[in-house]
N, C-alpha and C positions, 0 to 999 in steps of 0.2 A: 127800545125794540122788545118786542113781547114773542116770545119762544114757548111753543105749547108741545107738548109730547103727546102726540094722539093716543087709540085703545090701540088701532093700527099696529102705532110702535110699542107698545105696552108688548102686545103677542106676539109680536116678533121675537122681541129680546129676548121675553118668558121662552119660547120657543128653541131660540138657541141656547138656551140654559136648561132644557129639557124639564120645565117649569111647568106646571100644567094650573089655570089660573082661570077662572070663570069672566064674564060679563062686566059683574060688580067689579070684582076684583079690577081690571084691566080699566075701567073707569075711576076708581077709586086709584089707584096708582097714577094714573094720566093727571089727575089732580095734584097729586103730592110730586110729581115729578118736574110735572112745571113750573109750583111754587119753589120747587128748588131751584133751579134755575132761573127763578127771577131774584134769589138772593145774590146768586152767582153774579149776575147784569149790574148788581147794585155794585158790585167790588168797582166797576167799570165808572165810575162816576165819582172814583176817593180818586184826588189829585197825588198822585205820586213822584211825581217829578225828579221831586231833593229828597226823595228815599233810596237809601244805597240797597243794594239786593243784599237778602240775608242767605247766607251757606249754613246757618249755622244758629238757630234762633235760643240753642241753651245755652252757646259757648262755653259747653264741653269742654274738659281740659284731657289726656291722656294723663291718668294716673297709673299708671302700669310701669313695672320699672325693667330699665334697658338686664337683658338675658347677659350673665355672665357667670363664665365659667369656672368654678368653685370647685376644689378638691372636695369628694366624696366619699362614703364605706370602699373599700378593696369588696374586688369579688366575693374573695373567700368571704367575710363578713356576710356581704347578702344573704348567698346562697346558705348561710348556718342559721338566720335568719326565718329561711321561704322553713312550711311546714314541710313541703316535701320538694326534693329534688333527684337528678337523675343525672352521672354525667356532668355535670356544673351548670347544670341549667336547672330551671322549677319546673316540676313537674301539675301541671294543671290534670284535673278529670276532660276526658274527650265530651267535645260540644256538637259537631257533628259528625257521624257517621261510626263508623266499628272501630278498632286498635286494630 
C-alpha cells in the first residue's frame, strides 16, 4: 500500500506550526515525506510473530543506591562552616526584591 503526503498536507502542517514554506519547498517535502513512510510500510512486512515486545532495548540496570540515613555534622558545625550567618541560619545576599 503506497501512502503519498500531498503539497496539500505539506501546508497544512507548515501552517499549524506557523511555518511559512514556498511551492518548492512544500513539493520537495511531499517527496521526502512519503519516502518516509514507505520505510515505515516496510517494517509491516518483517514477520514478527516469535518476537517478545521490548520495554527496554538497553536493559538498563539502576545503579543508584537505595537513600539511607547516615549521621551527619551537628548544626553548630555547619553553620561555623557557612561564610555568613544570622540567627542559626546562613545568611545568603537577597535575590529578589528589597531587604
Amino acid at each position: 500500500m503506497t501512502q503519498t503526503i500531498d503539497t496539500k498536507t505539506v501546508k497544512h502542517v507548515a501552517n499549524l506550526v506557523r511555518l511559512g514554506i514556498s511551492e518548492e519547498e512544500a513539493q520537495k517535502f511531499s517527496g521526502q515525506f512519503s519516502a518516509i513512510i514507505e520505510y515505515f510500510n516496510m517494517l509491516n512486512e518483517v514477520d514478527t510473530e516469535n518476537v517478545p515486545p521490548a520495554s527496554d532495548i538497553a536493559n538498563a540496570e539502576n545503579v543508584l543506591r537505595e537513600d539511607v540515613v547516615k549521621p551527619s555534622m551537628s548544626h553548630a558545625e555547619f553553620i561555623k562552616n557557612a561564610p555568613n550567618s544570622e540567627r542559626g541560619y546562613v545568611k545568603v545576599p537577597t535575590v529578589l526584591g528589597d531587604e
